[in-house]
FITI-408533 format. One line per 10 residues: number of its first residue (from 1); for each residue x, y, z of C-alpha. Coordinates in nm, 2 decimals, m for minus. Example, Ala and Ser with C-alpha at 12.3 -4.5 7.8 and 13.67 -1.06 7.14 Angstrom:
2
1	1.23/m0.45/0.78; 1.37/m0.11/0.71
//
This chain:
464
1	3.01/3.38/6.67; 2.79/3.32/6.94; 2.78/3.70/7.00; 2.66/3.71/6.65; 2.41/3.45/6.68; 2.26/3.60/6.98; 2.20/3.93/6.82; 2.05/3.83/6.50; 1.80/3.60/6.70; 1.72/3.90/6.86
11	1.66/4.13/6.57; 1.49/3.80/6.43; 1.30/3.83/6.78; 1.20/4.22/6.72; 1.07/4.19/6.38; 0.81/3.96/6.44; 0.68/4.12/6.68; 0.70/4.44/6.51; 0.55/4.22/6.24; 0.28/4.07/6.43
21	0.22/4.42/6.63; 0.12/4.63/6.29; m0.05/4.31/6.14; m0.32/4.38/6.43; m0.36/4.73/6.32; m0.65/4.79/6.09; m0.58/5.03/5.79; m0.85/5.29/5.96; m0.63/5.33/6.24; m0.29/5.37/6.05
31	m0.50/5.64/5.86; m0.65/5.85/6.13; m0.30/5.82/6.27; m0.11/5.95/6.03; m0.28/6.25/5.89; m0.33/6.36/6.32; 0.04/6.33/6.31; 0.10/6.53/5.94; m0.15/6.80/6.07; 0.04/6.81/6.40
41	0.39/6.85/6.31; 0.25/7.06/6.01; 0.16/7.29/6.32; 0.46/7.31/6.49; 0.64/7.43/6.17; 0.37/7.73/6.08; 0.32/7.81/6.47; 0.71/7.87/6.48; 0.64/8.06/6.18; 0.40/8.29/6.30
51	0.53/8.34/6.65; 0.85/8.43/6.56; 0.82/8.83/6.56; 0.65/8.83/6.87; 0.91/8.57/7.04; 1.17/8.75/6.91; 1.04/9.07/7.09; 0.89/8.93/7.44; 1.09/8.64/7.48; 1.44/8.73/7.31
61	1.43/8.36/7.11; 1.30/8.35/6.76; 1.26/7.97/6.81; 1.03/8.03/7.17; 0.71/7.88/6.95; 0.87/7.59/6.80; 1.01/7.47/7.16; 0.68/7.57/7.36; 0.42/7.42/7.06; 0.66/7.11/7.01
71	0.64/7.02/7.37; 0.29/7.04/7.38; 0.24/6.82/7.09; 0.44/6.56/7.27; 0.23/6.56/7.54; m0.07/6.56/7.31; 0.05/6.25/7.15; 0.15/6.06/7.51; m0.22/6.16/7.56; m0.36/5.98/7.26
81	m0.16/5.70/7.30; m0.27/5.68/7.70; m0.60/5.71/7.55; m0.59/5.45/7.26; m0.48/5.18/7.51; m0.79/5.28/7.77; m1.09/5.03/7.80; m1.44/5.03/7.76; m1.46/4.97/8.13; m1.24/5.31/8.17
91	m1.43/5.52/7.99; m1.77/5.45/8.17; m1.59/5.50/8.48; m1.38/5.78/8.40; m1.74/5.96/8.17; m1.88/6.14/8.49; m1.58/6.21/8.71; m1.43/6.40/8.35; m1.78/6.60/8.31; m1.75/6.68/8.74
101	m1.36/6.81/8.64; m1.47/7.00/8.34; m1.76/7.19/8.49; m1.59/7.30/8.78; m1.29/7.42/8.59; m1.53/7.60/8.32; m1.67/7.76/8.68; m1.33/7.83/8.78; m1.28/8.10/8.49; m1.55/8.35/8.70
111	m1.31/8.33/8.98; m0.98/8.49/9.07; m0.79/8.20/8.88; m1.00/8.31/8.55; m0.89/8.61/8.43; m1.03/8.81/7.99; m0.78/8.73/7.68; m0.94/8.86/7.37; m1.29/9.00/7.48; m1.39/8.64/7.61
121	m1.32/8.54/7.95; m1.25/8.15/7.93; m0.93/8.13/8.05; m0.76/8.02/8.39; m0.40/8.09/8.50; m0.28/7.79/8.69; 0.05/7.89/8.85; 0.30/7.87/8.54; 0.04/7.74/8.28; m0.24/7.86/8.16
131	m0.54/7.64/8.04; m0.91/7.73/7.84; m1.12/7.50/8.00; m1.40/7.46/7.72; m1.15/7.28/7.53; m1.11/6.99/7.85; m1.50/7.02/7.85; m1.55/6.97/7.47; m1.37/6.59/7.52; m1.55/6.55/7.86
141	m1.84/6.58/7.72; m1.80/6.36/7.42; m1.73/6.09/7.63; m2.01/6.13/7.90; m2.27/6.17/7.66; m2.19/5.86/7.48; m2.17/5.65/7.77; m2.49/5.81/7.91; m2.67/5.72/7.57; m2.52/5.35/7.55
151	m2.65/5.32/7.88; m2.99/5.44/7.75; m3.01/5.23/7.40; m3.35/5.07/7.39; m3.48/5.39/7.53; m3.37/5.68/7.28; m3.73/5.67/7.11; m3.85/5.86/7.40; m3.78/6.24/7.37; m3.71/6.20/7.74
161	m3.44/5.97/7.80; m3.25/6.10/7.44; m3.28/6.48/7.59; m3.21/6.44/7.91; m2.96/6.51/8.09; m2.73/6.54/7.77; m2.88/6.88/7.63; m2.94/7.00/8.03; m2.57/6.95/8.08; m2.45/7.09/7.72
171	m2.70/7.41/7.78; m2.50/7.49/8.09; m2.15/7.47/7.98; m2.28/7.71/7.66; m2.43/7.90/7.92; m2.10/7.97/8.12; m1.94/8.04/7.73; m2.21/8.29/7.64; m2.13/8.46/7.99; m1.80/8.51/7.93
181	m1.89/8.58/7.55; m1.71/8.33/7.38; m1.95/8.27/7.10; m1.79/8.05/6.90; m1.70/7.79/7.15; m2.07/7.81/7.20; m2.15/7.71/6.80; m1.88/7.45/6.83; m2.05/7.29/7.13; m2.36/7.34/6.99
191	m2.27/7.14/6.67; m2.11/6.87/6.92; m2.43/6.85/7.08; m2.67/6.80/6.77; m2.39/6.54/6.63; m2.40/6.35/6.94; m2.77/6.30/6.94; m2.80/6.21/6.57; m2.48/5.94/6.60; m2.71/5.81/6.88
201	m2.98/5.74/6.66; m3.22/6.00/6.82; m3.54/6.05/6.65; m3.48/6.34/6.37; m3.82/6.54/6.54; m3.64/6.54/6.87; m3.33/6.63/6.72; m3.53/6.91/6.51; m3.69/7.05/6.82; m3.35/7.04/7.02
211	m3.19/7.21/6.73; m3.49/7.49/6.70; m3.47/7.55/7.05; m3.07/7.63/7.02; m3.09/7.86/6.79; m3.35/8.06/6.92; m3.12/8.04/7.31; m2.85/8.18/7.07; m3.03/8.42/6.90; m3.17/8.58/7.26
221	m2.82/8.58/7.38; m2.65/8.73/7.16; m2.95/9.04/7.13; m2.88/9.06/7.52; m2.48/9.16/7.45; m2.39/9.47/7.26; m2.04/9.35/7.17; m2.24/9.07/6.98; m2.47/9.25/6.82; m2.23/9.50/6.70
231	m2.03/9.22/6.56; m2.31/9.09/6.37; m2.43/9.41/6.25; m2.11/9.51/6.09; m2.02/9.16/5.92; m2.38/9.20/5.73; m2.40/9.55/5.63; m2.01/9.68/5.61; m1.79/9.57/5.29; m1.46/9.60/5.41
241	m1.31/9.60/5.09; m1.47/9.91/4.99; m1.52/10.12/5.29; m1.21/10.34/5.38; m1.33/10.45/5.74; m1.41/10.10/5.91; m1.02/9.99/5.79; m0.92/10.06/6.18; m1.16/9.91/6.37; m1.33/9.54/6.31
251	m1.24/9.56/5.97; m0.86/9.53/6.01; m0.83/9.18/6.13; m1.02/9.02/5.82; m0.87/9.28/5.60; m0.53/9.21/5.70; m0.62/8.82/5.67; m0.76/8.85/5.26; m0.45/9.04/5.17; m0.25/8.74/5.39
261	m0.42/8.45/5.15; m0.39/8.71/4.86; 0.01/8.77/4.83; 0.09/8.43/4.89; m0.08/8.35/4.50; m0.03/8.02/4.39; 0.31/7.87/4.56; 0.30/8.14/4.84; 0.59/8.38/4.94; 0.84/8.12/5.14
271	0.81/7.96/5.43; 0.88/8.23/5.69; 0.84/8.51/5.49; 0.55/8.63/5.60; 0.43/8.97/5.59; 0.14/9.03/5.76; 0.30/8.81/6.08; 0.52/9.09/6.16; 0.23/9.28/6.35; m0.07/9.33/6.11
281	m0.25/9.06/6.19; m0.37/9.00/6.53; m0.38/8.60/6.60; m0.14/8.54/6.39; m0.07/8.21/6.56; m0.39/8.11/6.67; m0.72/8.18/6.51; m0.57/8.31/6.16; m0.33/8.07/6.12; m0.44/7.94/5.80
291	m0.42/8.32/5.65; m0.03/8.30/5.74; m0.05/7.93/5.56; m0.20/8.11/5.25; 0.09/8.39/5.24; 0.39/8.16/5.32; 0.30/7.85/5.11; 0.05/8.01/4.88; m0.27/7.80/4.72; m0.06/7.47/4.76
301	m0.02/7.51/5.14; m0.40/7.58/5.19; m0.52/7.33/4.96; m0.28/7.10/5.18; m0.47/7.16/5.46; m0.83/7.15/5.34; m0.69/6.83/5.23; m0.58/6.67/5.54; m0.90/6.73/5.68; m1.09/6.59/5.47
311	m0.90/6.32/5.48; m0.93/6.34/5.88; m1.31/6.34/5.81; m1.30/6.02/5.61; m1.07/5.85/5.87; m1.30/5.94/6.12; m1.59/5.84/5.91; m1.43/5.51/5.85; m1.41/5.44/6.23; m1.77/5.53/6.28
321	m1.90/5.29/6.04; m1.70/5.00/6.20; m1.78/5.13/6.58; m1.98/4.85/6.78; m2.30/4.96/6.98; m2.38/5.35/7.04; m2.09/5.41/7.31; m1.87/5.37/7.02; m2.06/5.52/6.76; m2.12/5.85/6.94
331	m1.72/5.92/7.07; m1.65/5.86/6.68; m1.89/6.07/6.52; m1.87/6.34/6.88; m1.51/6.43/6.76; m1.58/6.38/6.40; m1.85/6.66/6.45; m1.59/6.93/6.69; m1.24/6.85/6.52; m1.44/6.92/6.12
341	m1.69/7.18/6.26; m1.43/7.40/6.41; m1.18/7.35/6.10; m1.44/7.43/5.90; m1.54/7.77/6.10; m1.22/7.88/6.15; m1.16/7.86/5.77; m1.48/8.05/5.68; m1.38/8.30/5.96; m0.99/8.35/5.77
351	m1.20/8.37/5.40; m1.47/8.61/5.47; m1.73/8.36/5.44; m1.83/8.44/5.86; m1.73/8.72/6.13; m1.45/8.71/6.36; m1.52/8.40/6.63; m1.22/8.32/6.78; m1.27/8.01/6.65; m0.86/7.81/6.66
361	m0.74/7.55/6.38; m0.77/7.25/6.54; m0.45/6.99/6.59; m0.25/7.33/6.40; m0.31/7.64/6.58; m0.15/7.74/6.92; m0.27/7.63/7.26; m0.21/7.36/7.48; m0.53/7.31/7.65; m0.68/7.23/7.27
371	m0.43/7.04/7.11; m0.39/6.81/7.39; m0.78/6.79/7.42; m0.80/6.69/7.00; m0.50/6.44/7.14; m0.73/6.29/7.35; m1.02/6.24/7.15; m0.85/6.08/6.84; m0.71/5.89/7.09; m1.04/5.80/7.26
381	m1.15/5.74/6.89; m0.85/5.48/6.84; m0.97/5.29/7.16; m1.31/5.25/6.97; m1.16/5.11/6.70; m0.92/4.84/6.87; m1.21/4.74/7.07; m1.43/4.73/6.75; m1.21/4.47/6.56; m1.29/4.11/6.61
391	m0.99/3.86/6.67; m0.78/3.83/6.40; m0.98/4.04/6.20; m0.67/4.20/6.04; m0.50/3.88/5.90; m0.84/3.70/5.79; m0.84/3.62/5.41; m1.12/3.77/5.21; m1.39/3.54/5.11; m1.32/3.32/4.76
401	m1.47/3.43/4.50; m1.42/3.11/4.28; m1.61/2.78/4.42; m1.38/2.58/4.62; m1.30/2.25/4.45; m1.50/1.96/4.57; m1.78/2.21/4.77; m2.07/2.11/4.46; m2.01/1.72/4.63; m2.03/1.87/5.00
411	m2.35/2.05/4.93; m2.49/1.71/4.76; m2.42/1.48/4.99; m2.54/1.68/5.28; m2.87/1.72/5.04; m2.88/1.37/5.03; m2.82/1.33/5.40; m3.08/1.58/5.45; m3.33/1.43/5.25; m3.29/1.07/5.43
421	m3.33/1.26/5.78; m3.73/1.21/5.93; m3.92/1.49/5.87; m3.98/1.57/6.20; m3.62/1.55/6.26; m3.56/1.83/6.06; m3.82/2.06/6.13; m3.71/2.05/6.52; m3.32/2.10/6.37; m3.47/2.43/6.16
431	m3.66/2.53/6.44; m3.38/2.55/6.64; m3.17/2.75/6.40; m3.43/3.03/6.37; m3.40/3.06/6.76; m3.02/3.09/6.78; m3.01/3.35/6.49; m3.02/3.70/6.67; m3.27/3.97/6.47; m3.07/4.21/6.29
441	m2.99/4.55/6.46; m3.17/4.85/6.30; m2.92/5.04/6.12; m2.82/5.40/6.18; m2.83/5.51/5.85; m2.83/5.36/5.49; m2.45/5.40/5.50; m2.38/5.26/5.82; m2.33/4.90/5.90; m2.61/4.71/6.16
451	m2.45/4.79/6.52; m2.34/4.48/6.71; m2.30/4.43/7.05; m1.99/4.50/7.21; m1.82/4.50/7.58; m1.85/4.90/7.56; m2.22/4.88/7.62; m2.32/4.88/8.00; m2.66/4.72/8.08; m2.96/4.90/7.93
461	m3.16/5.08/8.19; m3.53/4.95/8.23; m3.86/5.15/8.21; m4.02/5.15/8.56
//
């Protein structure tokens, strides 16, 4: 009996704390956390799928991708948890030691560690694992820039302190892309860049200029490589569809990739049935990933998917609106701005809609270095979010809407009270009142709350 008593005291025990744990969790977290976990294991599943001619052949196990993309996303989600539990005080100090790491592994890939996968050289072999550094850069980035810019607050209306040295250090890690001629990594930083500076609340003609002066560094880089150009040339003036002769050369990935999304129909071909997986189309795994999504699961499965993203985007979204101060504000809408702009680019790469990037699916495709980066930064986004709620913010009771019973007498006897109080009395009081009330914050936009201070914001820096 005692036995008994014990344990139920100690279920008892567990419960509320279970109870009180999940009662501190605001719904925007439980959101974002679910769908990264739905897109995650959604991953695992299709990567399995998609590898499994090619496992079968190297490897001599048909289930090589589920076991090597499964363990990844378990050390993707010990690395948003890690992160979700960091502090404010964390971040600041980890912001310019993780940009130091990231630059000199981006470096690394032009030595002998770095070695070409693909036509882009962005790759680094590490004794048994492999990495892509511009993934690790793409989080390390996020994180400087928005503890660079927190630091900087009261200063961002000068072009000077909201440029630099944020667009200086994004221009050279697209730089050390475009050398090794991964262009889409470039775009995707790019975007990351321009998100971070309007999150920031940057003046729009700074933003404009920086923006201009992107796309014309793009447009002169890509004129100066022939691969590029070629690329470019051919999406614009080529209809793969029609013309016979280009069906061997860069028409045969996207060709292979239409047919993929076109004989999967409306509830696909089954899962693992694939087609096109079984060496027709190159990526399979990786970059056209959603194609093999459209043939196995049809337009359900890819509707799925542009589902869960958007619901991603309005988790994310949510978080951003309840962030504190620009640190927070800025690691919100930094990933908000990679995780959707590389969805969405390697879904208009699959459809037709833009040429062949090498653009992955994030938190789906295959790869450790980028799923365990996108680990990171919901995580990173989580942190914003606990530190973002106020105490006991998640068991307040809404406001009554009905008048509470006996406030009509409050109101007129402190009226009354007023009224017998000396005038001069009660000028000093409402003097006194203005004074404590702090002005209101400018907002970021209409549909953004008024930031608040919060212990992510270090100590604004001071015009000399």
């Amino acid at each position: 009996m005692k036995t008994s008593s014990r344990l139920q005291a100690r279920m008892l025990s567990i419960d509320t704390a279970l109870r009180n744990r999940i009662a501190g969790v605001s719904n925007r977290a439980l959101l974002l956390t679910s769908v990264v976990l739905f897109l995650i294991g959604f991953g695992v599943v299709m990567v399995q799928s998609a590898s499994q001619p090619g496992d079968a052949e190297n490897a001599g196990d048909p289930f090589a991708g589920a076991l090597r993309q499964g363990g990844v996303a378990a050390l993707a989600l010990i690395a948003m948890f890690l992160a979700s539990r960091a502090t404010p005080r964390f971040w600041n100090r980890f912001a310019w030691i993780g940009l130091a790491g990231a630059l000199l592994l981006q470096l690394a890939v032009y030595t002998p560690l770095g070695y070409e996968s693909g036509g882009n050289r962005n790759w680094i072999h590490l004794g048994f694992i492999s990495m892509q550094p511009s993934e690790v850069m793409k989080f390390a980035f996020i994180i400087w820039a928005a503890t660079v810019l927190g630091s900087k607050e009261r200063l961002l209306k000068g072009w000077k302190h909201a440029v630099i040295p944020v667009v200086p250090v994004a221009a050279l890690s697209m730089g050390i892309n475009l050398i090794g001629g991964d262009l889409g990594t470039v775009l995707v930083m790019a975007t990351v860049m321009i998100g971070v500076l309007v999150f920031a609340n940057v003046n729009l003609r700074t933003i404009g200029i920086v923006a201009l002066s992107g796309i014309v560094a793009a447009l002169l880089m890509t004129a100066i490589k022939a691969n590029r150009v070629m690329r470019l040339v051919h999406f614009f003036q080529v209809d793969c569809r029609t013309d016979k002769s280009e069906y061997l050369g860069l028409c045969w990935q996207p060709l292979h990739g239409t047919w993929a999304l076109a004989d999967g129909g409306v509830f696909g071909i089954g899962l693992g049935n694939s087609i096109e997986k079984w060496g027709w189309l190159p990526a399979a795994d990786n970059d056209y990933l959603f194609a093999v999504v459209g043939e196995e699961l049809g337009l359900v499965g890819t509707v799925l998917v542009l589902l869960l993203f958007c619901v991603l985007a309005v988790a994310l979204l949510a978080i951003l609106a309840r962030a504190r101060g620009t640190f927070g504000r800025v690691v919100a809408g930094g990933v908000f701005t990679w995780l959707i702009t590389q969805a969405f680019i390697n879904i208009s790469v699959v459809v037709g809609l833009l040429p062949v990037l090498g653009v992955p699916l994030p938190l789906m495709s295959t790869g450790g270095s980028a799923l365990i980066s996108a680990g990171a930064a919901i995580g990173a986004v989580l942190s914003v979010e606990r530190h973002s709620l106020a105490p006991g913010e998640a068991r307040v009771d809404p406001a009554p809407r009905m008048p509470v019973p006996g406030a009509a007498h409050a109101d007129a006897a402190s009226a009354t009270a007023s009224a017998r109080t000396p005038r001069a009395a009660r000028k000093s009081a409402t003097a006194l009142a203005e004074r404590a009330q702090p002005e209101p914050a400018p907002k970021l936009v209409d549909w953004l709350p008024a930031p608040t201070p919060s212990e992510y914001e270090t100590p604004p820096a001071t015009e000399r």
